[in-house]
C-alpha positions in Angstrom: 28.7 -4.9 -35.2 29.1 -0.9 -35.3 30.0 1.0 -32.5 26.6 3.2 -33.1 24.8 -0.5 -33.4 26.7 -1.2 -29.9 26.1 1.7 -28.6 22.1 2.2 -29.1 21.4 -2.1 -28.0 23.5 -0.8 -25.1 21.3 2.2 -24.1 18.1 0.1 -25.0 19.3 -2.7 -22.3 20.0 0.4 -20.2 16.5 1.6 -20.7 14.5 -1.5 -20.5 16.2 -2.2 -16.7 15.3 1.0 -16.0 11.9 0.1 -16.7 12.1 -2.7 -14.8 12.8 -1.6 -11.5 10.3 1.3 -12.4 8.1 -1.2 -12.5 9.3 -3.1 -9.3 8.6 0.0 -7.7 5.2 0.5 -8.5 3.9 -1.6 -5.8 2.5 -1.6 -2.1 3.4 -4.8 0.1 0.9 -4.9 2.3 0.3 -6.9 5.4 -3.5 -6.7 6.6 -5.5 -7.6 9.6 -8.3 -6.4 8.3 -10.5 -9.2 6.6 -13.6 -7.1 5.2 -14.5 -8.0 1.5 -15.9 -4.8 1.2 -11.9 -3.5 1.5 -11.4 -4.7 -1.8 -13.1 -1.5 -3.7 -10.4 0.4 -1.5 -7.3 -1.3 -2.6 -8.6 -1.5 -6.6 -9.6 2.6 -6.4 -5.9 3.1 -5.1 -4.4 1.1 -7.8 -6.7 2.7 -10.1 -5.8 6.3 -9.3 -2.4 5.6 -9.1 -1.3 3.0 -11.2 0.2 1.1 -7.9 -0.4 -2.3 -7.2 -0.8 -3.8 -4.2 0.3 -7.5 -2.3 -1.5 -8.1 0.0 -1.1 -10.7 2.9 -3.7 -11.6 5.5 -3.4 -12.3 8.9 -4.4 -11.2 12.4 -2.6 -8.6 14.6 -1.0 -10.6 16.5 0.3 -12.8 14.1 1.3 -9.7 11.3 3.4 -8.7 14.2 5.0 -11.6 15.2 5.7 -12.0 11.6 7.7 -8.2 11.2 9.6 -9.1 13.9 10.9 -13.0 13.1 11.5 -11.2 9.6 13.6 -8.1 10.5 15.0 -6.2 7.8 14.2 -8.7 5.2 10.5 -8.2 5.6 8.8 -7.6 2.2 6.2 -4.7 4.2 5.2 -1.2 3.2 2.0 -0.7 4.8 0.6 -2.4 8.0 -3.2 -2.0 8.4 -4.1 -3.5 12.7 -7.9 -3.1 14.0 -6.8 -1.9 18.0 -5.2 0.7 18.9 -3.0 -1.4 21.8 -1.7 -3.5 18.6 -0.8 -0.4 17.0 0.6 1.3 19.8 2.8 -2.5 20.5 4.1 -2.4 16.9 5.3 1.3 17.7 6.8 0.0 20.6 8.6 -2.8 19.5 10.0 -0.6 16.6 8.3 -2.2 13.6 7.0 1.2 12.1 8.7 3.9 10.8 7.5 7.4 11.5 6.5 9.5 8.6 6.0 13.4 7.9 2.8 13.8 5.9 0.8 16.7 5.7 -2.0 15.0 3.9 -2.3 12.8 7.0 -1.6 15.4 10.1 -4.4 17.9 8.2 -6.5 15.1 7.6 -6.5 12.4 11.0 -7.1 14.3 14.4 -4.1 13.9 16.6 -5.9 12.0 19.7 -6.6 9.3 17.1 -3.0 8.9 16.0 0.6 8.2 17.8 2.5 10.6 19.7 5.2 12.8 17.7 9.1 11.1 17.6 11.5 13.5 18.2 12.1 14.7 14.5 8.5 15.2 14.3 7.4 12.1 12.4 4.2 9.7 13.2 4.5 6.3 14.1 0.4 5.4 13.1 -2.5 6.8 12.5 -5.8 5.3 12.9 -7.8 5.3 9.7 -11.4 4.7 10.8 -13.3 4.5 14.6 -15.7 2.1 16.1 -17.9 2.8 19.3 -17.6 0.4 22.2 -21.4 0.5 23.0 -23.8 -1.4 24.8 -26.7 -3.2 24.1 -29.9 -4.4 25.9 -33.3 -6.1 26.4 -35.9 -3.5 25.9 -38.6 -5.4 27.8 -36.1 -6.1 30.8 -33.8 -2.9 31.1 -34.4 0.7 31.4 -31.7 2.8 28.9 -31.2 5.0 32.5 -29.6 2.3 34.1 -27.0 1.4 31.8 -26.4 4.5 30.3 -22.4 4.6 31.6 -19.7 2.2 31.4 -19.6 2.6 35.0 -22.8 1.0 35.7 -21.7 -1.5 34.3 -20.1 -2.8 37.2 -22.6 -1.3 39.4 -24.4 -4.1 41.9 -27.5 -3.1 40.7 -26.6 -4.9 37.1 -26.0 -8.1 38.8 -26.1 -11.2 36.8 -26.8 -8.9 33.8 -23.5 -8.7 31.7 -22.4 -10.5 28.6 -19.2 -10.1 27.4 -16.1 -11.6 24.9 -12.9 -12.1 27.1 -11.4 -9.4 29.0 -7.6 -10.0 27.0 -9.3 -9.5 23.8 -8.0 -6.2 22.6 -10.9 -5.0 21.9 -11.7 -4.6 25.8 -8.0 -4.6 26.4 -8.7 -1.0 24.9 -12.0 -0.4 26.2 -10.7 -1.4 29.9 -7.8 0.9 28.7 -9.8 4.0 28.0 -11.3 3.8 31.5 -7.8 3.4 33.2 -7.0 6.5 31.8 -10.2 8.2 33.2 -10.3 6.8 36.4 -6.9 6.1 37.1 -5.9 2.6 38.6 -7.6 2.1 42.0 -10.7 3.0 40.3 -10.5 0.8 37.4 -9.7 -2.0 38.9 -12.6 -2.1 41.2 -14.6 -1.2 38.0 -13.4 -4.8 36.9 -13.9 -6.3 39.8 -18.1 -5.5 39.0 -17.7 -6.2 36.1 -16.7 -9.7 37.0 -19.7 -10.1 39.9 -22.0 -8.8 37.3 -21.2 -11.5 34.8 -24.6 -13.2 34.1 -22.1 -16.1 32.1 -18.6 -16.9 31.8 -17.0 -14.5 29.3 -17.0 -16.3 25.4 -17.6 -15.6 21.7 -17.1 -12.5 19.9 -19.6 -9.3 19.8 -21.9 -10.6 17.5 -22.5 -13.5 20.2 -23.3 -10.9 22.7 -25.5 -9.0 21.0 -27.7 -12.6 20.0 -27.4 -13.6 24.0 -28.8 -10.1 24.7 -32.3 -10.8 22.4 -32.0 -14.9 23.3 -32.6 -13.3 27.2 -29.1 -14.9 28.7 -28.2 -11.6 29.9 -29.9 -8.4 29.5 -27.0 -6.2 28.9 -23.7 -6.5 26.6 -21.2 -5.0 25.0 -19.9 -4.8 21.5 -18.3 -2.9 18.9 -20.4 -1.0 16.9 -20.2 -2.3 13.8 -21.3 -5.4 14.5 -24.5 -3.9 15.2 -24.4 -2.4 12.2 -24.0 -5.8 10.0 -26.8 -7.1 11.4 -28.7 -3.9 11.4 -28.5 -3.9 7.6 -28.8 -8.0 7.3 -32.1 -8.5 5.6 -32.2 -12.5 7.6 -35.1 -13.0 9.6 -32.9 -14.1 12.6 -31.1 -10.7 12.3 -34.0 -9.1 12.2 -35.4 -10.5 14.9 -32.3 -9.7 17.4 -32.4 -6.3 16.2 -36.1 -5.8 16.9 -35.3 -7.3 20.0 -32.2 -4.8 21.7 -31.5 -1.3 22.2 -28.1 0.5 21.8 -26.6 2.9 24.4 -23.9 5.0 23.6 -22.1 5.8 26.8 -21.0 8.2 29.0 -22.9 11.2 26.8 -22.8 13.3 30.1 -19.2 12.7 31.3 -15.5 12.2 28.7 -18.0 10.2 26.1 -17.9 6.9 24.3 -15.0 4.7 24.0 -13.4 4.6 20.2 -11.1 2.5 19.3 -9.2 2.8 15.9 -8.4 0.5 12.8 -4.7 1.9 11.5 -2.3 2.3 9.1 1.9 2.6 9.4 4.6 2.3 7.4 6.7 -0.6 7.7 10.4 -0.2 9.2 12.3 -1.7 6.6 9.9 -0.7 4.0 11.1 -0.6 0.4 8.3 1.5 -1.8 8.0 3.7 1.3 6.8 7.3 -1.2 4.3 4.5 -2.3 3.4 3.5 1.0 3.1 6.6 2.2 0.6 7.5 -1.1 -1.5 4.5 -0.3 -2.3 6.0 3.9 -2.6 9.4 2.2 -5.5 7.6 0.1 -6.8 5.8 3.0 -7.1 9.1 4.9 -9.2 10.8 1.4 -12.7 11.0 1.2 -13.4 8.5 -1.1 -11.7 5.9 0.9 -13.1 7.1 4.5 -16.5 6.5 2.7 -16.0 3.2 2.1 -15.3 2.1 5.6 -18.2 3.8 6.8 -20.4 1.9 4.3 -18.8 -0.6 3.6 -17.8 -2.0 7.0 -20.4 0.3 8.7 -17.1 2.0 10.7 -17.3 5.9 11.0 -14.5 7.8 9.0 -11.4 9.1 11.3 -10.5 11.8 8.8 -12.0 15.2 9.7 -14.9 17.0 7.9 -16.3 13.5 6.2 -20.0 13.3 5.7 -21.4 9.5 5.7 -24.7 8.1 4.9 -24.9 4.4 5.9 -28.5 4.3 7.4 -27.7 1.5 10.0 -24.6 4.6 11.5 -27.8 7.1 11.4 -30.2 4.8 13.4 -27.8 4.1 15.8 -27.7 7.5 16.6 -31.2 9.0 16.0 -29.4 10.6 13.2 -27.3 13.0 15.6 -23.8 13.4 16.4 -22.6 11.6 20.1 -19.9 12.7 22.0 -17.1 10.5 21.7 -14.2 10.3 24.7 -11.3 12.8 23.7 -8.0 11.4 25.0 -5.1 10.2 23.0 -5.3 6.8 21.8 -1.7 6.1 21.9 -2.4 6.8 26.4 -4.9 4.0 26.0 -2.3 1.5 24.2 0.1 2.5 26.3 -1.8 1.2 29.6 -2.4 -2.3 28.3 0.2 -3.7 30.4 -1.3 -2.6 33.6 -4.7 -4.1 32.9 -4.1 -7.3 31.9 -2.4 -7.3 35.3 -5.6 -5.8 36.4 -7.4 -8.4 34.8 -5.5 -11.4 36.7 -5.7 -9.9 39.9 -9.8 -9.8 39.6 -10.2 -13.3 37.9 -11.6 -11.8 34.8 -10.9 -14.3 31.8 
């Protein structure tokens, strides 16, 4: 064999592991907690617009968590999508993300809704789309007036009234969080203590369940995400229907810091190995196109700035207008988790 035949098999071989790990690169390992079908246009309009695919494993928070950390630096993660904003601000904690500069995502995501800054500037998380804590009621039984703040909520005059999912379930761990941070300790924790005399059943089921008990009359008052509402808003089953027809929806605290959000997020793994791909992938999440589809897709209202939705089931909820939603950072609300499920022990709330 010539040294010119050598020499160019040599360079092909060269070329063709070059185009290997190319390849290798273009992908996103993503770990999701997240387990909306509608999700799936998302991740094929990234890959389409970029040519990068993504693997992607399902599990809950909790669990995508415990599985970073029993993996360490051998963890196959780029992205980490979490529904709560205490799992997000835990994962940040525990050191499983790695803070990233991205102008894309600090013009795009307002800083409330994202972590706090690490020292060389870089951002641990940044939620991706919001959900309403709101309540619900029996329009027969209740008057809007009296249930128009989460305070009332554990006001003596709602005795018996109250549906809700467990207290340690993040979404309230959040919710409880948010109020903490309003009211400060001493205040929140009598808050819960209400909230406990007020219970009309033991605490069970998720938000959906709440919403059904609300319209089945074994409570006249609950609370749930709003998107849930949402689903069954835009459900076309008689028995959706008919709880629909059957409750109200208060957004709360209009006159005083607002409604409650919590956050689904996005971060980039620690040990991630396609990071400029991960990165690309949150930048997508963060566009237009994207925020879109979690507000009609999931029936979640877009976190990025300026982004117009038209789900109808959003725009009834509202009357079509704008509500004022709480202000503070998210990351503060995470942060107090600790001190409420201590909270929650200490007033027996399950």
């Amino acid at each position: 064999m010539s040294k010119t035949v050598k020499a160019l098999l040599s360079a092909c071989a060269l070329a063709a592991a070059a185009g290997v790990v190319h390849a290798q690169e273009q992908v996103v390992n993503l770990y999701s907690a997240r387990h909306y079908s509608t999700d799936e246009a998302l991740y094929s309009g990234f890959t389409k617009a970029t040519g990068i695919k993504i693997n992607r494993v399902d599990a809950d928070d909790a669990g995508i968590l415990a599985r970073l950390k029993a993996e360490g630096a051998a963890s196959p993660a780029d992205v980490i999508l979490l529904v709560d904003a205490a799992r997000l601000y835990k994962g940040e904690v525990d050191g499983l993300f790695q803070p990233i500069q991205s102008k894309v995502l600090n013009d795009a995501i307002p800083a409330n809704l994202r972590s706090k800054p690490a020292a060389d500037g870089g951002i641990a998380w940044f939620g991706l789309s919001t959900r309403a804590r709101v309540i619900v009621y029996n329009k027969v039984k209740m008057q809007k007036a009296d249930i128009d703040t989460y305070e009332e909520l554990g006001d003596p005059k709602n005795k018996g009234k109250l549906c809700i999912r467990s207290g340690s379930h993040p979404y309230n761990l959040s919710l409880f969080g948010a109020v903490t941070e309003h009211m400060g300790e001493q205040k929140a924790e009598a808050w819960l203590k209400g909230l406990v005399a007020n219970l009309a059943r033991p605490p069970k089921g998720g938000d959906t369940d709440q919403i059904k008990a609300v319209a089945a009359g074994e409570c006249d008052i609950a609370v749930t995400n709003s998107y849930y509402l949402a689903r069954m808003m835009r459900s076309t089953k008689p028995e959706d229907v008919a709880v629909v027809n059957k409750v109200g929806v208060v957004f709360p605290n209009q006159e005083s810091w607002g409604t409650h959000l919590n956050i689904a997020g996005g971060a980039v793994a620690k040990h991630s190995k396609n990071q400029a791909n991960a990165v690309k992938f949150l930048e997508y999440l963060a566009s237009p196109e994207a925020q879109n589809y979690f507000a009609n897709g999931n029936n979640e209202w877009p976190a990025a700035k300026g982004v117009t939705l038209d789900n109808p089931a959003l725009k009834a909820m509202t009357g079509g207008q704008p509500f004022k939603s709480e202000t503070i950072p998210i990351s503060a609300v995470g942060a107090n988790t600790t001190k409420v499920q201590q909270m929650l022990d200490r007033v027996g709330f399950q």
